[in-house]
C-alpha positions in Angstrom: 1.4 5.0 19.2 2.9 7.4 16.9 1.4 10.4 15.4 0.0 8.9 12.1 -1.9 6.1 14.2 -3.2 9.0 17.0 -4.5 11.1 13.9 -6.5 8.0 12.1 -7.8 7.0 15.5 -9.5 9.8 16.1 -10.6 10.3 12.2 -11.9 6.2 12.6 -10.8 3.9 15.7 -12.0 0.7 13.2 -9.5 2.1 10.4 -7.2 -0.8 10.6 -10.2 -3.1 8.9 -10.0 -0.4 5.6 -8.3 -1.3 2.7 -5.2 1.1 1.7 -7.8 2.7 -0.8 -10.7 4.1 1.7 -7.8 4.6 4.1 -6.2 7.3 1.6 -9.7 8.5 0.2 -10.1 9.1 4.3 -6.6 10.7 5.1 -7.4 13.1 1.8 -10.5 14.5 2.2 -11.0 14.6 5.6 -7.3 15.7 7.0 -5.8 19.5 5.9 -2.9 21.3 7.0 -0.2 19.9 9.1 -1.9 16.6 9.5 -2.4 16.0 6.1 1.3 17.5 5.3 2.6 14.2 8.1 0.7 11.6 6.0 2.4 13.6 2.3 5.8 13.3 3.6 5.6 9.6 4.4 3.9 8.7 0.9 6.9 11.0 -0.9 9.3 8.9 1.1 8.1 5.6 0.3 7.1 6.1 -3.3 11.1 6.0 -4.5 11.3 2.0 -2.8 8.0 1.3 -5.1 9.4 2.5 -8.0 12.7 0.8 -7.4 11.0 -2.5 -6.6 9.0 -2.3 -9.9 12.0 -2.3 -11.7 13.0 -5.1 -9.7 10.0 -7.1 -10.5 10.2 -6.5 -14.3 13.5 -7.5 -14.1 12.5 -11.0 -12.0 14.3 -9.7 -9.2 11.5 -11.0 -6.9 13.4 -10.9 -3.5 14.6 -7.4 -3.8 11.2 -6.3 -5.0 9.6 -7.8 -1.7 12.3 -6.3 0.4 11.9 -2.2 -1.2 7.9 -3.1 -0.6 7.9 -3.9 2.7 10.1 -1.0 3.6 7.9 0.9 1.6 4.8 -0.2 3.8 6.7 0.6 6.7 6.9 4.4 6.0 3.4 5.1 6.6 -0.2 4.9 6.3 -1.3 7.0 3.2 -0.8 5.3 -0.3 -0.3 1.9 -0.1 -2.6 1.5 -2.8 0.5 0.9 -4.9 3.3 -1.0 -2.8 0.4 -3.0 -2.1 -0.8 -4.1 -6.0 3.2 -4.4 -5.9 2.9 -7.0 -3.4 0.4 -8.8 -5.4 2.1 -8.6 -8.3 5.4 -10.6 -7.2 3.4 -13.5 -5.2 1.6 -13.8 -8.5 4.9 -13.7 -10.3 6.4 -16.3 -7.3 2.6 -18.8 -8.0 1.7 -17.6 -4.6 -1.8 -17.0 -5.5 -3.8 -17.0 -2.7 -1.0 -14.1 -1.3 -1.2 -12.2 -4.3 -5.3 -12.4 -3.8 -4.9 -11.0 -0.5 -2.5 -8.2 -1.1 -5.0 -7.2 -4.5 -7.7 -7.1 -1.9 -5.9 -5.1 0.9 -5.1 -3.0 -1.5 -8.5 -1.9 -2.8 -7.4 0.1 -6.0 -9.5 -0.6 -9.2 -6.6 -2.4 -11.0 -5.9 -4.5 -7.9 -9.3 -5.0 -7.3 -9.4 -6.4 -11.2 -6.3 -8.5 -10.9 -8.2 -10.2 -8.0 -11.1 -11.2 -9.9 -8.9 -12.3 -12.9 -7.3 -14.8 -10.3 -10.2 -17.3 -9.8 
């Protein structure tokens, strides 16, 4: 288990059944210091591949755009608000919209959350 996971256990063992939204609303106001400074880093490393990959998924460049997410995702816990709406974004762009309802929802932002309920 690495450090990020060992943290969020002890903050909430059931924090894997959060959406990226309460996750980060957790990490922020209930971490400080050094902990809180682990989960920063990760989110300033990953927010470069989400930028990238919207560019890519303006551009129709769905592939690429999946490929920068999930790298994104892979970086760490705190902010996946946005790689996530990503996510839904290009399934919707690819018809996929059962996947793009599911990464909306995981995602939990209020603009996800409304791009789910536009779906149905």
């Amino acid at each position: 288990m690495g450090k990020e996971e060992e943290v969020l256990t002890r903050l909430d063992p059931n924090y894997r059944a959060l959406n990226a939204a309460q996750l980060s609303d957790l990490i922020s106001k209930r971490l400080r210091g050094e902990e809180l400074a682990l989960f920063q880093k990760t989110y300033r490393d990953k927010m470069p591949l989400c930028q990238k990959a919207e560019e890519c998924l303006r551009e129709g460049r769905l592939r690429q755009a999946l490929e920068l997410l999930n790298h994104a995702l892979l970086k760490g816990h705190f902010g996946n608000e946005y790689p996530l709406g990503l996510l839904g974004d290009v399934y919707a762009k690819m018809g996929d919209l059962e996947r793009a309802e599911e990464f909306y929802l995981r995602s939990g932002s209020i603009d996800s959350l409304k791009k789910a309920r536009n779906l149905k």
